[in-house]
N, C-alpha and C positions, 0 to 999 in steps of 0.2 A: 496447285496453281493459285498466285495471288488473282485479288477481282478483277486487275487489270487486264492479267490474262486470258482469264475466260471471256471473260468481254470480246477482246480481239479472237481468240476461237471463234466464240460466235459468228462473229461479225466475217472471219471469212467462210468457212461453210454456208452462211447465207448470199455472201456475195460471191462465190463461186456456183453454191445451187439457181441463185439467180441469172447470175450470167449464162451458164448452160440453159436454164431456160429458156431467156428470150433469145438465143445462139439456134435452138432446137424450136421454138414457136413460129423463129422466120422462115426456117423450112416448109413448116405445116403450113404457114401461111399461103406461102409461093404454091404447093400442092393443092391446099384448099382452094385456090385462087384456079389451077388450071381445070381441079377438077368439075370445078360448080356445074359449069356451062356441059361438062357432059352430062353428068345426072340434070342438070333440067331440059337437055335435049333428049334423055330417056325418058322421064316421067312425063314432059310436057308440064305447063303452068298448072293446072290442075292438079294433077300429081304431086308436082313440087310444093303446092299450097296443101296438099290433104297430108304429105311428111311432116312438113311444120305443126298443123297442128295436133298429129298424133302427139309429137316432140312434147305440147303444151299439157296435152291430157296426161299422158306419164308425170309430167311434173306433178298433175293435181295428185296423182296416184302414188306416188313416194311422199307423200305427207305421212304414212302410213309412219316411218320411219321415229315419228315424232319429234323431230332434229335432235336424233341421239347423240350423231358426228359433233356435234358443237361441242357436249358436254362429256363426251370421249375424250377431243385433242385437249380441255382443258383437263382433268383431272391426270390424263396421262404427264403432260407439261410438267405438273408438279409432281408426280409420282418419280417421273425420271429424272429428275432434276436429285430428288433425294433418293435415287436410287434404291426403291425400294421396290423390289421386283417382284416380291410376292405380291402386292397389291397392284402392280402393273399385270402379273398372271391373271387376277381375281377379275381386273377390269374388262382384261382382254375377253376371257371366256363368258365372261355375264354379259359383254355390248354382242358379240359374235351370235349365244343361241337368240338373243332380244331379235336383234337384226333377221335372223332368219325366218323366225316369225315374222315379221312385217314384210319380208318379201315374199309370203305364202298368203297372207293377207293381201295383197298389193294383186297377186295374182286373181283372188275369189273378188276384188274391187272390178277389175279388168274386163272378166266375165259377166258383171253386170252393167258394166257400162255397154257392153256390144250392143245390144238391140237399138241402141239410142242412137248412134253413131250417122245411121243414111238420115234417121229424121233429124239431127241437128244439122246439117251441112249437105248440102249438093253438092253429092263425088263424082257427078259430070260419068265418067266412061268408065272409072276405076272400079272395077268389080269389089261388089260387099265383103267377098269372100278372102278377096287377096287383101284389103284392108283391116278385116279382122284378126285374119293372120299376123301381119306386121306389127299389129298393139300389142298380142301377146305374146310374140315374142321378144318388142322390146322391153315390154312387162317383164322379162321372166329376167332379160340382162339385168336390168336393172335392182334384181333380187338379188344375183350373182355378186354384182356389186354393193351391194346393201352387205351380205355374209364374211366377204374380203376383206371391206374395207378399215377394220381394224388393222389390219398389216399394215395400211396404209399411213393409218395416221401414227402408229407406233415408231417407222419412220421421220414423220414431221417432229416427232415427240423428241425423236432424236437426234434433231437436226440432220439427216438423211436426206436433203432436199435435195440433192444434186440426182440424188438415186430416184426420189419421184419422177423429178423430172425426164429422165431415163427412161424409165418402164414407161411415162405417159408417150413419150417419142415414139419409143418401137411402137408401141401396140397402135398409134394411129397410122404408123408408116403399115402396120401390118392391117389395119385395117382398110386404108387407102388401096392398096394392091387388091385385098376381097373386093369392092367394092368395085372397081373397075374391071376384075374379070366376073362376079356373077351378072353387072348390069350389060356384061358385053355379051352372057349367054341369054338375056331375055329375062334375068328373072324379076325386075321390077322393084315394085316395092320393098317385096320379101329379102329379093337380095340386101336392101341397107339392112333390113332387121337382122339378117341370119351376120352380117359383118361386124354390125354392132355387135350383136352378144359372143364371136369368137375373139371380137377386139378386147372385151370386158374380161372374158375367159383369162387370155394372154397374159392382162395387165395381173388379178388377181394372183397369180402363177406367182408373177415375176418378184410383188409385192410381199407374198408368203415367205418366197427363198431369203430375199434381201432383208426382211424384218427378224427374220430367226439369226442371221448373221450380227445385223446388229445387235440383239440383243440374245445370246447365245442360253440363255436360262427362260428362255420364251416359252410359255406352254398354251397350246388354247386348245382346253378341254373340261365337257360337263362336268368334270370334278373338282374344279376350281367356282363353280357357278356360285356366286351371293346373292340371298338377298338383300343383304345390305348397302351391296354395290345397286342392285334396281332400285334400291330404293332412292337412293344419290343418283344416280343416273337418270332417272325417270322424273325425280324432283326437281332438278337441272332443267331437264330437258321439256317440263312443261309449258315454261315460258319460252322455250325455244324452240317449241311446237308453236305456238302462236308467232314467231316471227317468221318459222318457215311458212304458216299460212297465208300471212302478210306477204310475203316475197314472191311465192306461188304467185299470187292473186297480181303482184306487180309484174314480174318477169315472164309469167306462162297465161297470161289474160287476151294480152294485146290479138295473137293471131285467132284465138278463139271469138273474140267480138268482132273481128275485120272478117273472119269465115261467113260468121250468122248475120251479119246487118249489111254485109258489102258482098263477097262472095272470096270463093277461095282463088281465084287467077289476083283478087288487090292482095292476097295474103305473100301471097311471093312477090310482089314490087313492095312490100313495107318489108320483107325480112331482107330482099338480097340490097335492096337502100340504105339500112342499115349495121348491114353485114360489115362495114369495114369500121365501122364505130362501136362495135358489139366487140370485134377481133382488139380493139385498142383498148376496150372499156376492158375486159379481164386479162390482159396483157398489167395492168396498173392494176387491175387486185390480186394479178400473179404475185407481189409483192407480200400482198397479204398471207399466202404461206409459207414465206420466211421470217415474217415478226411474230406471229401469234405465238410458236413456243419460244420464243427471246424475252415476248411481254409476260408471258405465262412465271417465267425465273425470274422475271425482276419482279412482280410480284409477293412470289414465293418469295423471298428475299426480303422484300419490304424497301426496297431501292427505289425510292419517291424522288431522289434528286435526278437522278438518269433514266426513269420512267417519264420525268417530264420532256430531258431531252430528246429523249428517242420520239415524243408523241411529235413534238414541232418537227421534228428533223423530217420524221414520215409523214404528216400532214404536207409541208415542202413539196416532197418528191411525188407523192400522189398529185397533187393540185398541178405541178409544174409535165407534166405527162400529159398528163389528162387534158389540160386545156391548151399546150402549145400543140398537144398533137390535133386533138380534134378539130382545134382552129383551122390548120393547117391542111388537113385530111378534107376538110367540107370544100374549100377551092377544087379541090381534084375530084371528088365526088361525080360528077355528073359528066365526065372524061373516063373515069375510072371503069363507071358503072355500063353507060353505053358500051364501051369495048368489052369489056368484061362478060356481058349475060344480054348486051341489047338496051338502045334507049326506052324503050316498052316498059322495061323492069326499073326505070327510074322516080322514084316518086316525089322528085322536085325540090327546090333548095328551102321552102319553108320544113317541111317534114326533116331535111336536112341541119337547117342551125337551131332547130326545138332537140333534136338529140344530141347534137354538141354540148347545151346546154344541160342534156338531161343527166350526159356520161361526167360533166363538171361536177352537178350537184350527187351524183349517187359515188363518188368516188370521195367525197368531202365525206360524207356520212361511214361509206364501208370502212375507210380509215380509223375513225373513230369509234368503228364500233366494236372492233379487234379491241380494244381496251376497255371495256366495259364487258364485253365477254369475256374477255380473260380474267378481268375483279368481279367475276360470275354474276354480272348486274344483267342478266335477262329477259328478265320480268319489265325492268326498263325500255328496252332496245324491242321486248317481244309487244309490249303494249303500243310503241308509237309506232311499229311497222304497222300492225294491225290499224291503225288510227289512219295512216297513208295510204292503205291498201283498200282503205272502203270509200276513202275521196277518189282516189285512183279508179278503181270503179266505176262508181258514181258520176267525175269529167268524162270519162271515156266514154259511155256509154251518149252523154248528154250529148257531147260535142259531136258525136258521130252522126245522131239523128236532127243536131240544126245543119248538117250540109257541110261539117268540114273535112271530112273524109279522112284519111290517114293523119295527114298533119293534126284533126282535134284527137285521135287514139295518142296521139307522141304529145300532143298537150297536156292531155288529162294525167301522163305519167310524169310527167316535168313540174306542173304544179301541185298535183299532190304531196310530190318531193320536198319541194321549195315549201310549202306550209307546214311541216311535220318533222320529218326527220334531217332536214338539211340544214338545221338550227339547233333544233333539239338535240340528239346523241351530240353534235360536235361540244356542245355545248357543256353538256354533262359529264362527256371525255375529258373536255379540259380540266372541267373544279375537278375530276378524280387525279387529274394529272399536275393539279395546283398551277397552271399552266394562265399568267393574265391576260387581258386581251391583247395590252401595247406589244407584248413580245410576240402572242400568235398572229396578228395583223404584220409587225415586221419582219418577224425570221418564217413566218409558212406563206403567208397571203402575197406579199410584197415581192417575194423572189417570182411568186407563179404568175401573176399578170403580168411583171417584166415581160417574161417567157410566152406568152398570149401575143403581148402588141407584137414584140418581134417578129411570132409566128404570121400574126395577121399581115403584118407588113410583107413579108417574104412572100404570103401568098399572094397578094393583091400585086404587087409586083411581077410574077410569076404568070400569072391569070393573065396581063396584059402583055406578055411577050409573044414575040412573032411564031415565037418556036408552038405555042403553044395556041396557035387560031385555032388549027385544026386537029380535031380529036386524034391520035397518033400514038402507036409505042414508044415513039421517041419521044413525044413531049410527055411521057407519064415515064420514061426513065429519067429525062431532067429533073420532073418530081421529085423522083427518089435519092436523085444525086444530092440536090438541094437538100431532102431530109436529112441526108447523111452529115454532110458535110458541116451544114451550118446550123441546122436545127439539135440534130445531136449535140454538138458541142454548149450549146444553150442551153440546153437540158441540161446534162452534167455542171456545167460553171453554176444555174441560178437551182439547180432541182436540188444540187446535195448539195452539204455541208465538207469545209474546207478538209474534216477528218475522214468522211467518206471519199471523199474526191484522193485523197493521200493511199487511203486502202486500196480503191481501185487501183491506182496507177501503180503501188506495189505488186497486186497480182497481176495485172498486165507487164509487168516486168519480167515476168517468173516466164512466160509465155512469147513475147514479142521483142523481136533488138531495135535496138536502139537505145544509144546515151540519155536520149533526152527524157524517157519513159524510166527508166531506173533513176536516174536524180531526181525525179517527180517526184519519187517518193520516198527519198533520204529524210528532211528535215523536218523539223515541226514535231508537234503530238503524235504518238502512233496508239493514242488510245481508243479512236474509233467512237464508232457513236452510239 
């Protein structure tokens, strides 16, 4: 196949692994959505707040890992790109025994954190015993998944993305189902953990069968072990040890300093407040694993003129997501959330548009930083997260103890953003992408605040309709009609690009009748972006 070809391969494997996604995310969604309110009507606020930050502490606890995954998908990217499957063999086996080790460490970490666990936090009524249980065993999933996840990314390596998205479906729909019959037998806590780790189990399974498929000369075994693969791998991944520190510290902090300086009942009104902007925030870096092996080959390649495109074109569509949806989403927010879990669990519209903001800026950054990870620039990307994560820190903590209660914890991570990495990586992305400002300002920036005001106005609009005085399912399914209908369509016209918008509409042709859907996508460029 000429370049032009493989380009369109790509581009639809990715835009079908993406559509299955977000087709399969809104499922979860809608499930996650009914299930919440049972699990915090079995744990109780308490409860609900000591799960979360177990959630936080395993995060600290997989650092163990040393962000090997990062330095995985990249070298795989180019391994398979030149089809060179011994060293894809070599990779597999030396990241797999790595990984295992670190989930056996991650486990002896685990064990020493227990004793600490009642003196950091008031577990209120929830017994020491069944909470130490549930650590170590989501401890031990998450080795499971540490030892697997090479299948995993051998898939992304392969563009396999539809089939990720697959096995992630089942295994939540199968973990959902656990999850509702062991909290219906009483078992608590333990029951999320022991779900978890058969959900982990499943996915692993699924991800082994489907990786050996696709790549049929697949071997992963200590006879392939290199050192000279740990040593590239571990050299990679040392800077990418330091960004996952950073990230930790950003992403797994918050409920850990709302537990110790506020209490754990504020820890569940800051997670389930921002529950529906967390579900939109990795919905837009769901995106993010359909380009990183695409950026990974145009690298490899040395394709500096379509590396640029592709950077504005995804910059575009992240920015334009991101901010028409949150915009959007924050109007419904406090409708949403009282029916949803209780006004009780609302923690109010400032705490609400500082994470609008926050899910704008870290979405502008993770875009960017798919491409500086892919031109294995880590050290970069690992040194300013780290630089973000100690201001992050540092507001949080401050703003909590002058009296601003949740909304200064969603401050402290909004501005550390904004002064570090929400300029810098995009920054550095672009000169790697030779990318100038007049074009990144008019073909990424310029389509996505279109898509903002709009949104804004649709809500403000919305907000003051009759249908909508009183909290209601109906006035939260006009919501969603409204998303549908008009916001969607705003997304796609100002999110992508007229060759992306041409691609979709040809595989929605493939799929859906209608004349007007197949002439969509007759004419023009069928080169894709």
């Amino acid at each position: 196949m000429n370049n032009h070809q493989v380009s369109n391969a790509r581009q639809t494997r990715a835009v079908v692994g993406l559509g299955f996604g977000y087709v399969s995310q809104a499922i979860l969604l809608v499930l996650g959505l009914v299930i919440t309110p049972f699990i915090l009507g079995k744990l109780g606020r308490t409860g609900y707040g000591v799960w979360a930050v177990l959630g936080q502490i395993v995060g600290y606890i997989g650092l163990t890992d040393m962000g090997l995954e990062a330095g995985l998908m990249a070298f795989l990217s180019r391994d398979a790109h030149k089809r060179d499957w011994a060293a894809v063999n070599a990779l597999a086996s030396t990241s797999t025994i790595l990984q295992i080790g670190f989930g056996v460490l991650g486990l002896v970490l685990a064990l020493l954190v227990l004793p600490f666990i009642d003196r950091w936090f008031d577990i209120g009524s929830v017994p020491f015993p069944v909470v130490a249980t549930a650590l170590l065993i989501v401890v031990f999933s998450h080795g499971v998944k540490l030892a697997g996840s090479v299948y995993d990314q051998v898939l992304y390596a392969n563009h396999r993305i539809y089939q990720n998205y697959l096995i992630g479906f089942l295994s939540q729909i199968f973990r959902i189902l656990l999850v509702v019959g062991l909290l219906a037998a009483g078992t608590g806590l333990t029951g999320l953990a022991l779900a978890a780790l058969a959900g982990q189990i499943f996915s692993v399974c699924l991800w082994a069968r489907q990786a050996h498929q696709a790549v049929p000369g697949l071997q992963v075994h200590p006879k392939y072990f290199s050192l000279a693969k740990v040593k590239s791998l571990l050299g990679f991944s040392i800077w990418g040890t330091l960004g996952r520190i950073a990230a930790t510290i950003i992403y797994n902090t918050d409920n850990i300093i709302i537990g110790t300086l506020i209490g754990l009942p504020a820890v569940t009104t800051y997670v389930l407040t921002r529950r529906i902007f967390e579900l939109l925030r990795q919905n837009v870096f769901r995106i993010g694993h359909v380009l990183r092996p695409g950026v990974g080959n145009l690298l490899g390649e040395g394709n500096i003129s379509r590396l640029r495109q592709v950077f504005l074109k995804s910059v575009r569509t992240y920015l334009t997501i991101a901010a028409a949806g949150g915009i959007f989403l924050a109007f419904l927010a406090n409708r949403l959330i009282a029916l949803w879990v209780g006004a009780e669990n609302y923690g109010g519209e400032v705490l609400v548009w500082i994470t609008v903001a926050s899910t704008i800026a870290m979405s502008l950054f993770h875009v960017s930083s798919i491409f500086l990870v892919a031109d294995l620039q880590v050290k970069a990307v690992g040194l300013a997260r780290l630089a973000e994560s100690g201001l992050n820190l540092g507001l949080s903590v401050l703003f909590v103890k002058m009296g601003w209660g949740l909304a200064g914890v969603a401050a402290g991570t909004l501005l550390a953003t904004v002064f570090t990495n929400g300029w810098y990586v995009p920054w550095r992305a672009a000169r790697r992408c030779r990318v100038r400002l007049g074009a990144f300002l008019r073909e990424s920036m310029l389509p996505a605040a279109l898509a903002a005001l709009i949104a804004a106005g649709l809500g403000m609009v919305l907000r003051t309709a009759p249908i909508l005085n009183r909290p209601s399912w109906t006035s939260l399914a006009a919501y969603a009609v409204a998303l549908g209908v008009v916001l969607g369509p705003v997304i796609v016209v100002l999110g992508l690009s007229r060759e992306q918008q041409r691609l979709v509409a040809g595989l929605a042709g493939r799929v859906l009748p209608g004349k007007w859907v197949r002439q969509a996508a007759q004419p023009g460029d069928r080169q894709g972006s």
